[in-house]
N, CA, C and O atoms as CSV, one atom per row, in Angstrom:
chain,resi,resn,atom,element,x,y,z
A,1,UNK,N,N,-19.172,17.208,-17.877
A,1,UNK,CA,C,-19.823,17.331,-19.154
A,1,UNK,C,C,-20.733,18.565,-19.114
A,1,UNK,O,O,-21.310,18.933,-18.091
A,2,UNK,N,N,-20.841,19.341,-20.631
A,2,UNK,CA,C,-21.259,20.109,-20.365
A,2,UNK,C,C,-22.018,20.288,-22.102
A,2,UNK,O,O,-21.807,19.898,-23.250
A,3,UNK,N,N,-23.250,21.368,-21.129
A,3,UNK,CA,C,-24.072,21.266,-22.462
A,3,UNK,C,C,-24.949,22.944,-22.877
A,3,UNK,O,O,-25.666,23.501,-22.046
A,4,UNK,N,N,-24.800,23.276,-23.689
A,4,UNK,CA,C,-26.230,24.286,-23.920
A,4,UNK,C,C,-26.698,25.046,-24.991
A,4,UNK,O,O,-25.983,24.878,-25.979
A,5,UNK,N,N,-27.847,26.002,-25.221
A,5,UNK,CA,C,-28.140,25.722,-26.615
A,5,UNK,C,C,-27.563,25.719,-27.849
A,5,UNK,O,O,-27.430,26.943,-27.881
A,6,UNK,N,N,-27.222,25.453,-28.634
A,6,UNK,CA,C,-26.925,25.531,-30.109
A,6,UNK,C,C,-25.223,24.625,-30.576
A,6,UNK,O,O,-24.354,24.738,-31.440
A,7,UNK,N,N,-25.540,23.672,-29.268
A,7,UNK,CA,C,-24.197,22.777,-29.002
A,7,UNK,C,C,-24.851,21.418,-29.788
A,7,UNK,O,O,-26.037,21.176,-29.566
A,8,UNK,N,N,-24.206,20.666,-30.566
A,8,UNK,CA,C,-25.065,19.369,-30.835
A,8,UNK,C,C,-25.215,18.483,-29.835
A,8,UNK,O,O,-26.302,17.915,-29.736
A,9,UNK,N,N,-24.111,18.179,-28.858
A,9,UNK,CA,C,-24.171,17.171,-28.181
A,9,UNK,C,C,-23.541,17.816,-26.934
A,9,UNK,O,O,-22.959,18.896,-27.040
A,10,UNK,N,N,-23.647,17.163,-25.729
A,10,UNK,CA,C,-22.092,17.043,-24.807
A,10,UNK,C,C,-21.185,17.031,-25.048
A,10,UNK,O,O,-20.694,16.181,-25.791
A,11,UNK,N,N,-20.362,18.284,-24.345
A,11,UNK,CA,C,-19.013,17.559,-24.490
A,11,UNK,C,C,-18.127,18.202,-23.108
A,11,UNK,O,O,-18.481,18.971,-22.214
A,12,UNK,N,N,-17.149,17.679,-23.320
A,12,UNK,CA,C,-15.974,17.502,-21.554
A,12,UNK,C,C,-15.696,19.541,-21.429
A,12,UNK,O,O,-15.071,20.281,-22.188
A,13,UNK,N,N,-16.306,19.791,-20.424
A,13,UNK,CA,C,-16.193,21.703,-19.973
A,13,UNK,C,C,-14.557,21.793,-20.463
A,13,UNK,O,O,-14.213,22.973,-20.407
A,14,UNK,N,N,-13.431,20.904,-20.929
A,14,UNK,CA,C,-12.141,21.532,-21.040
A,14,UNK,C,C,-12.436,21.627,-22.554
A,14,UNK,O,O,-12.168,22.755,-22.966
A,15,UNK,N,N,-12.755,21.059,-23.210
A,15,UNK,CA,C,-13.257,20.955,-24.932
A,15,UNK,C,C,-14.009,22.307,-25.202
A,15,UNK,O,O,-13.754,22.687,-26.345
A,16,UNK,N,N,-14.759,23.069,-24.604
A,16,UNK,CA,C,-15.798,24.262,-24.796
A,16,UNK,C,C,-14.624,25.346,-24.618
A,16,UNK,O,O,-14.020,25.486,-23.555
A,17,UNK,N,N,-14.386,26.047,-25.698
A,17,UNK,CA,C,-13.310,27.304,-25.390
A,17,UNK,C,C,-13.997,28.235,-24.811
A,17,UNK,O,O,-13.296,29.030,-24.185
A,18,UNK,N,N,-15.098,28.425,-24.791
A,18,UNK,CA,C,-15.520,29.806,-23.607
A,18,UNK,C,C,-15.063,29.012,-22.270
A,18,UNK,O,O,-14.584,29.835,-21.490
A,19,UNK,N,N,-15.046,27.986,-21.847
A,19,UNK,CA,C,-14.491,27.339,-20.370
A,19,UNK,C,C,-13.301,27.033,-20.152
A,19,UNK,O,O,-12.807,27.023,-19.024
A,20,UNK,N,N,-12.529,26.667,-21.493
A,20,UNK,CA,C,-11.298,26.287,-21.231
A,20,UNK,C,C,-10.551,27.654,-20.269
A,20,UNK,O,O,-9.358,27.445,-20.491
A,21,UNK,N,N,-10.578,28.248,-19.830
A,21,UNK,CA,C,-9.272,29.550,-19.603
A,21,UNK,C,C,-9.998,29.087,-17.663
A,21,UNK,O,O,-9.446,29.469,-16.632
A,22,UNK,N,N,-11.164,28.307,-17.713
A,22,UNK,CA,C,-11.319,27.738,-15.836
A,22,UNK,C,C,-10.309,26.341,-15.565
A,22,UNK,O,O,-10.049,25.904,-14.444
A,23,UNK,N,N,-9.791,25.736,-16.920
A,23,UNK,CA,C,-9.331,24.932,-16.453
A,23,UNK,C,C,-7.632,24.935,-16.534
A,23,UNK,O,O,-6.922,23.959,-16.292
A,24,UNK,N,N,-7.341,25.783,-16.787
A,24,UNK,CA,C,-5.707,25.975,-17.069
A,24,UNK,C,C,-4.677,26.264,-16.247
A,24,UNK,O,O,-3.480,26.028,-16.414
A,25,UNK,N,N,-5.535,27.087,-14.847
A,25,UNK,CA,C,-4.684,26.146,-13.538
A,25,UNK,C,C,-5.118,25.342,-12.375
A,25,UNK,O,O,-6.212,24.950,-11.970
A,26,UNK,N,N,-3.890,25.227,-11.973
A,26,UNK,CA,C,-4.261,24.104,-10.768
A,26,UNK,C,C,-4.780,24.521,-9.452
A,26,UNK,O,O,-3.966,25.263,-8.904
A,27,UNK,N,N,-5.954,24.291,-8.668
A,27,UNK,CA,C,-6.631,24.630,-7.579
A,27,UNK,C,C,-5.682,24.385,-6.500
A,27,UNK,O,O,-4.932,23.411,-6.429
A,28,UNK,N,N,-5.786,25.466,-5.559
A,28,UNK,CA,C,-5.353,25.325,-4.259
A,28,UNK,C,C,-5.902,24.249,-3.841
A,28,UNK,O,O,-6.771,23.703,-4.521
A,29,UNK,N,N,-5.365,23.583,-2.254
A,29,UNK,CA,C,-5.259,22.206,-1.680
A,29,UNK,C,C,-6.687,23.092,-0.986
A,29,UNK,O,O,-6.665,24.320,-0.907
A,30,UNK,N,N,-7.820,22.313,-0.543
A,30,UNK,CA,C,-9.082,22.263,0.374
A,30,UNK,C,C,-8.438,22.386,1.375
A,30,UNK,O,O,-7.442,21.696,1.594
A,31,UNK,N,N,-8.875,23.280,2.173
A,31,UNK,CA,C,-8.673,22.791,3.746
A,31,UNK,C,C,-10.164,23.007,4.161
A,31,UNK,O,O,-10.660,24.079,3.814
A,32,UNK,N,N,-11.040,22.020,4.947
A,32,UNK,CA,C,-12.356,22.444,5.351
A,32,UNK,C,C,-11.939,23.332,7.077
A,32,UNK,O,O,-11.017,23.289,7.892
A,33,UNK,N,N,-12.900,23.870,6.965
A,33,UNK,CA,C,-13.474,25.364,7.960
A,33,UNK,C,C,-14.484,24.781,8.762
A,33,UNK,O,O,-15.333,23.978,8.374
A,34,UNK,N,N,-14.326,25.284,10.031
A,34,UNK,CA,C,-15.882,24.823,10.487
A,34,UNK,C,C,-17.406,24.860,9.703
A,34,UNK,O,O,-18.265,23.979,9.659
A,35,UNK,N,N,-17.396,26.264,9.088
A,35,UNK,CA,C,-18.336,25.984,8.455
A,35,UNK,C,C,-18.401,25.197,7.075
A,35,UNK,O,O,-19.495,25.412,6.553
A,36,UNK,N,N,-17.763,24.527,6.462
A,36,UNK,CA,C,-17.908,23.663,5.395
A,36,UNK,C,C,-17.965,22.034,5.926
A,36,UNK,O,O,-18.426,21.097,5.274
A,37,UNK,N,N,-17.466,21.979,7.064
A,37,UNK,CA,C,-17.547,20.622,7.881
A,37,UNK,C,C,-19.443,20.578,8.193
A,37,UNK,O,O,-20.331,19.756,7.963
A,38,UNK,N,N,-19.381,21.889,8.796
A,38,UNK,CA,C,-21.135,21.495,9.352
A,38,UNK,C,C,-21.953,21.390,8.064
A,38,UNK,O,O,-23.007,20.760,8.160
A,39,UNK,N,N,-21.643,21.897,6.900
A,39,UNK,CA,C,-22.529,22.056,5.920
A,39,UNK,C,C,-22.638,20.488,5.217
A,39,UNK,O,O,-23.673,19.828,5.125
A,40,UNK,N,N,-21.606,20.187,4.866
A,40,UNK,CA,C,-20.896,18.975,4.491
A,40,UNK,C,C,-21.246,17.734,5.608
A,40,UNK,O,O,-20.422,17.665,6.520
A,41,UNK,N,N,-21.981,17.081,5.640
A,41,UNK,CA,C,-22.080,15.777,6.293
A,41,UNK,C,C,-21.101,14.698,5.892
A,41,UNK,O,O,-20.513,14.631,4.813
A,42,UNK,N,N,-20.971,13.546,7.298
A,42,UNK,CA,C,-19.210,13.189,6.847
A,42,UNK,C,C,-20.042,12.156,5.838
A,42,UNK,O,O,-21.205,12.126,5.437
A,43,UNK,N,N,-19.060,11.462,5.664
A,43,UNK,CA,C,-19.505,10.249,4.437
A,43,UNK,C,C,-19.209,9.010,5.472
A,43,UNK,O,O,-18.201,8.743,6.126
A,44,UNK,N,N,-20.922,8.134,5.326
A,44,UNK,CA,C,-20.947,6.925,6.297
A,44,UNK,C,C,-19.531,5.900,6.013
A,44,UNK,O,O,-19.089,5.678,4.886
A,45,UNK,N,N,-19.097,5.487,6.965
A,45,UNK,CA,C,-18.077,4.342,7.088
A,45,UNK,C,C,-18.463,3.072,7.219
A,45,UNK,O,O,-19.306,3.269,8.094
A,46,UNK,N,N,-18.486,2.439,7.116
A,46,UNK,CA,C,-18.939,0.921,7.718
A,46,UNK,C,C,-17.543,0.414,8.321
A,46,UNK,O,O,-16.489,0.180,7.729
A,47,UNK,N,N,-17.852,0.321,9.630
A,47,UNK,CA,C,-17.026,-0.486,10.286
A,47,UNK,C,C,-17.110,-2.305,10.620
A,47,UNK,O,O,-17.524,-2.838,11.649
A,48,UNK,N,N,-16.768,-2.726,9.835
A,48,UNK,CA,C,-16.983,-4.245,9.920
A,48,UNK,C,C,-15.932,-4.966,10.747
A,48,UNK,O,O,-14.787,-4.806,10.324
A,49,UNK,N,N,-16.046,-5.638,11.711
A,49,UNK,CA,C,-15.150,-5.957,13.114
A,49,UNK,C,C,-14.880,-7.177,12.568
A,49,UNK,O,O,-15.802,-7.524,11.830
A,50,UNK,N,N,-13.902,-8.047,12.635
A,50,UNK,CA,C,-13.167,-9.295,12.048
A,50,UNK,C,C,-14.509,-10.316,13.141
A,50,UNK,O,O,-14.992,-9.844,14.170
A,51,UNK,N,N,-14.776,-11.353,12.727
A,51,UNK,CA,C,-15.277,-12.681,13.657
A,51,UNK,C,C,-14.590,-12.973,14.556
A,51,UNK,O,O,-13.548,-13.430,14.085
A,52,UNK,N,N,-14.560,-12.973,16.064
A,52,UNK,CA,C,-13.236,-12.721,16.984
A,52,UNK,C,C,-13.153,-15.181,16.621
A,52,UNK,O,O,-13.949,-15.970,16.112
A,53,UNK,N,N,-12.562,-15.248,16.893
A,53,UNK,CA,C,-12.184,-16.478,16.339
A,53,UNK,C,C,-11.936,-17.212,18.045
A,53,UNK,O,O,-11.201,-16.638,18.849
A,54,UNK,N,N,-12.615,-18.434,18.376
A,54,UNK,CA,C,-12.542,-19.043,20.044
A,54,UNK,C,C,-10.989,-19.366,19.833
A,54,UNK,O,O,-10.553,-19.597,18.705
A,55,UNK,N,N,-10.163,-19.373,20.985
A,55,UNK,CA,C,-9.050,-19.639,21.527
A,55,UNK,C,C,-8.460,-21.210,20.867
A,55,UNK,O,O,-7.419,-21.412,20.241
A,56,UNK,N,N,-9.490,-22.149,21.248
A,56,UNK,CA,C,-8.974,-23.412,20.396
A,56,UNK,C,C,-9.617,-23.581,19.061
A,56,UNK,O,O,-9.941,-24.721,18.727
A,57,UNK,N,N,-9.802,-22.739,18.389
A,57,UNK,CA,C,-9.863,-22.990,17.039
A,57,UNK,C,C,-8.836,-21.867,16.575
A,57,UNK,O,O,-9.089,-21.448,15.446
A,58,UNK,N,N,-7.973,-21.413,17.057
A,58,UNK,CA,C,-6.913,-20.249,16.151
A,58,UNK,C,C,-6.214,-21.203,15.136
A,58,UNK,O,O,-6.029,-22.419,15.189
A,59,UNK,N,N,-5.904,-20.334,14.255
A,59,UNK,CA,C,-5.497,-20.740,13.199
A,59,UNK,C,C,-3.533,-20.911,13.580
A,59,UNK,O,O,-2.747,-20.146,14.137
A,60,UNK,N,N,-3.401,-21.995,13.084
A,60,UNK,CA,C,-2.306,-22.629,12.961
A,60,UNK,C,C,-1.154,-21.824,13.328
A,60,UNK,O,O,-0.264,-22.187,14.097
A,61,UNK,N,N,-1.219,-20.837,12.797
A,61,UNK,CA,C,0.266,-19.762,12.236
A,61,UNK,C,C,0.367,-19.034,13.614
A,61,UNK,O,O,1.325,-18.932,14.379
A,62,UNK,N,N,-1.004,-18.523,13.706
A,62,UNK,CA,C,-1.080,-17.687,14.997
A,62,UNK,C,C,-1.033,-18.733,16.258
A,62,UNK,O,O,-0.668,-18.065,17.226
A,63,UNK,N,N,-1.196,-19.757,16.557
A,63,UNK,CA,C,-1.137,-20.688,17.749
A,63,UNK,C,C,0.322,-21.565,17.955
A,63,UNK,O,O,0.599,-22.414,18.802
A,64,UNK,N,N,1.129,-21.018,16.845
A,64,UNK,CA,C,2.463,-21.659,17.132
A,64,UNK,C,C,3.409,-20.631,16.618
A,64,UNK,O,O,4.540,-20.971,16.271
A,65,UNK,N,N,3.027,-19.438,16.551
A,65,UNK,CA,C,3.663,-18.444,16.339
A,65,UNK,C,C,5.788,-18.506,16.648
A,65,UNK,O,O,6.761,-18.340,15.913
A,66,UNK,N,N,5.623,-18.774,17.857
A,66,UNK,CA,C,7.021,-18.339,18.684
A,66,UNK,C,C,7.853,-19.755,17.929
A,66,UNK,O,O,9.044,-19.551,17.694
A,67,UNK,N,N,7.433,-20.823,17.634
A,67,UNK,CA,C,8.132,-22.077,17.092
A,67,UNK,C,C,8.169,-21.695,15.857
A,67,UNK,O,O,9.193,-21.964,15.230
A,68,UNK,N,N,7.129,-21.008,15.209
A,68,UNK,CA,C,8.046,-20.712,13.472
A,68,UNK,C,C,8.809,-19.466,13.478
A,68,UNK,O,O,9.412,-19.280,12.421
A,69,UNK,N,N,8.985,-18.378,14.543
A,69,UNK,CA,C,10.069,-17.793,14.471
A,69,UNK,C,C,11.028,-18.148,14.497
A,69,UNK,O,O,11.828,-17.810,13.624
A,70,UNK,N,N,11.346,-18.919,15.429
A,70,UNK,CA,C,12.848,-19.268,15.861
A,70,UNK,C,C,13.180,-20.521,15.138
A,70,UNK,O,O,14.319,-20.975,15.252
A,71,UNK,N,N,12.277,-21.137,14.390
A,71,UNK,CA,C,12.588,-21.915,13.071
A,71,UNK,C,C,13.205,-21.091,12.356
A,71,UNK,O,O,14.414,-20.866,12.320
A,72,UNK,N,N,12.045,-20.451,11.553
A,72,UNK,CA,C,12.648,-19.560,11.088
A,72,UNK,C,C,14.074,-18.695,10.931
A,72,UNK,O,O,14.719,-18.386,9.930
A,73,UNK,N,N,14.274,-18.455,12.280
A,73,UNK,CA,C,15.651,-17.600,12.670
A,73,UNK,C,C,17.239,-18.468,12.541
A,73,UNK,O,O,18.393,-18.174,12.229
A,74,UNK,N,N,16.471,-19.706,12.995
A,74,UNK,CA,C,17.702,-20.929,13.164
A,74,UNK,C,C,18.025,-21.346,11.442
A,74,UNK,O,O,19.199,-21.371,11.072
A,75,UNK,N,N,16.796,-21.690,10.365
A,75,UNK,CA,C,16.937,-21.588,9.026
A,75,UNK,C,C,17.783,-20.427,8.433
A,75,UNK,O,O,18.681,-20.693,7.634
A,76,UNK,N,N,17.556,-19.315,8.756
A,76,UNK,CA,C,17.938,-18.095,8.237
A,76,UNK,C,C,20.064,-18.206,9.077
A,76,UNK,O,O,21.034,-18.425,8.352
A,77,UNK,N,N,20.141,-18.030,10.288
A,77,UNK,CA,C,21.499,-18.896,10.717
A,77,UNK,C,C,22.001,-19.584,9.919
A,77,UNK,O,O,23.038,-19.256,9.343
A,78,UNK,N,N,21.400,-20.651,9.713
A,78,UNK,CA,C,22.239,-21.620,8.966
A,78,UNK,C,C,22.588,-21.993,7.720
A,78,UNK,O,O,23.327,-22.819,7.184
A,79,UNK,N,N,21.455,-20.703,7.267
A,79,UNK,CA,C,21.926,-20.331,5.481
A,79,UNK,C,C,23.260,-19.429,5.441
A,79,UNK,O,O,24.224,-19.409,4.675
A,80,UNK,N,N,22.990,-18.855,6.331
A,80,UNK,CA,C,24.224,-17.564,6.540
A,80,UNK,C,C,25.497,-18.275,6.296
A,80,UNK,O,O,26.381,-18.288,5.439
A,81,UNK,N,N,25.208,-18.879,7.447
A,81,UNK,CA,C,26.658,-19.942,7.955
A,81,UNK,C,C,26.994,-20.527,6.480
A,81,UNK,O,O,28.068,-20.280,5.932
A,82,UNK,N,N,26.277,-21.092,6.059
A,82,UNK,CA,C,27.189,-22.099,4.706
A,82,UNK,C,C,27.764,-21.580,4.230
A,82,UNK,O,O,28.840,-22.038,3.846
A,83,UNK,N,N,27.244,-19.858,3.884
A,83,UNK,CA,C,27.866,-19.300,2.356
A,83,UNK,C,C,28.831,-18.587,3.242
A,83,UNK,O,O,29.671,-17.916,2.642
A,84,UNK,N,N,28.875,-18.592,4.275
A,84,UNK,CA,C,30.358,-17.710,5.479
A,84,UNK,C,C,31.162,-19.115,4.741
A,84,UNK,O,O,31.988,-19.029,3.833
A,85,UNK,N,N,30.673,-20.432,5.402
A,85,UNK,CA,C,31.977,-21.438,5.031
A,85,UNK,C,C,32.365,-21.514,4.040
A,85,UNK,O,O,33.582,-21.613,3.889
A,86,UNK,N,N,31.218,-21.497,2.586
A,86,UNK,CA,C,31.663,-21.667,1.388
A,86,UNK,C,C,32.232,-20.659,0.811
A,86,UNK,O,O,32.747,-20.832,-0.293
A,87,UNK,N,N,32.258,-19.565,1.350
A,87,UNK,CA,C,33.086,-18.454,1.044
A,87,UNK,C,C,35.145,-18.854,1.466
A,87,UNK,O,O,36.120,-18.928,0.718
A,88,UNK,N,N,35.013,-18.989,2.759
A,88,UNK,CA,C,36.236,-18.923,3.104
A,88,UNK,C,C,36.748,-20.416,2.738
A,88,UNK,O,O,37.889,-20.721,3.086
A,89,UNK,N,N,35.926,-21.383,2.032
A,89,UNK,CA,C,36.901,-22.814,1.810
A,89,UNK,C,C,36.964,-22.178,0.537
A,89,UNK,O,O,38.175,-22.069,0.349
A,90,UNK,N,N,36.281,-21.615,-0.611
A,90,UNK,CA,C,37.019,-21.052,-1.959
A,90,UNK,C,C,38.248,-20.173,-1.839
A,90,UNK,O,O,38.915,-20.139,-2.873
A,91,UNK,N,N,38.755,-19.383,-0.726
A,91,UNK,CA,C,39.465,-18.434,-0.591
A,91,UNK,C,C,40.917,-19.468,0.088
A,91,UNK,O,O,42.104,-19.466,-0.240
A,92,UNK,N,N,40.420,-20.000,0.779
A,92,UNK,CA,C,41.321,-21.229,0.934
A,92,UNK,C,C,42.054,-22.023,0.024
A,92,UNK,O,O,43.261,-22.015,-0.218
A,93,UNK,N,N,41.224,-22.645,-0.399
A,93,UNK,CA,C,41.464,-23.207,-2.200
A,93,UNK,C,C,42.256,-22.299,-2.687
A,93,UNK,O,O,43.462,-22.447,-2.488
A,94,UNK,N,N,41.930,-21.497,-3.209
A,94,UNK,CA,C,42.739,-20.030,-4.036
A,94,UNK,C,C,44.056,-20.245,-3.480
A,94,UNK,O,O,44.933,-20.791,-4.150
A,95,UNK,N,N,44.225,-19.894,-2.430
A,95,UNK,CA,C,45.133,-19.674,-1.720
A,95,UNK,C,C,46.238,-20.975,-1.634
A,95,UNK,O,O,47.463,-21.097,-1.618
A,96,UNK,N,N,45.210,-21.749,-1.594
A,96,UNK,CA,C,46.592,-23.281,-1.619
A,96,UNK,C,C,47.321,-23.299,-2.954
A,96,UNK,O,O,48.516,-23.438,-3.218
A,97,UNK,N,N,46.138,-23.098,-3.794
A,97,UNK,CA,C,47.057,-23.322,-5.614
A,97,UNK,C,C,47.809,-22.312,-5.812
A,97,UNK,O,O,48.701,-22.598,-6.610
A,98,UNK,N,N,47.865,-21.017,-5.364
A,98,UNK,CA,C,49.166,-19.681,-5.201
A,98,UNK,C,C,50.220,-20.565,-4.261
A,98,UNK,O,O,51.281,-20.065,-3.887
């Protein structure tokens, strides 16, 4: 926003035609320099570390991990399998009424 004398109000620096001809192309990509790094202080992070969680209180998913994979894997098998069978008993079928 931009403002100065004999303007009524604010308004956006691309709206002001003495400025518009700064905004009509697109800026090269930043790369910082040593000296714009030292000038420039970084911006604080907060590092917040998860609650490490005691051994017998883990949560469910994670303490039986390896049994819902291979559930998992054996479910996923045996979906496969049906539509393998129900595939080849329709093709069967087909095949008997020819």
């Amino acid at each position: 926003m931009v403002w100065c004398e004999g303007m009524e109000g604010w308004k956006q620096a691309t709206e002001v035609e003495e400025l518009s001809e700064l905004f009509k192309g697109v800026p090269p990509v930043f790369f910082a320099t040593s000296s714009t790094q030292e000038a420039t202080p970084p911006l604080p992070i907060s590092k917040t570390k998860e609650p490490e969680i005691p051994k017998d209180e883990e949560p469910f998913i994670r303490k039986h991990r390896n049994v819902i994979i291979i559930i998992s894997l054996l479910l996923i098998i045996t979906i496969i399998e049906v539509v393998v069978n129900n595939n080849q008993a329709a093709k069967q079928e087909k095949l008997e009424k020819n």
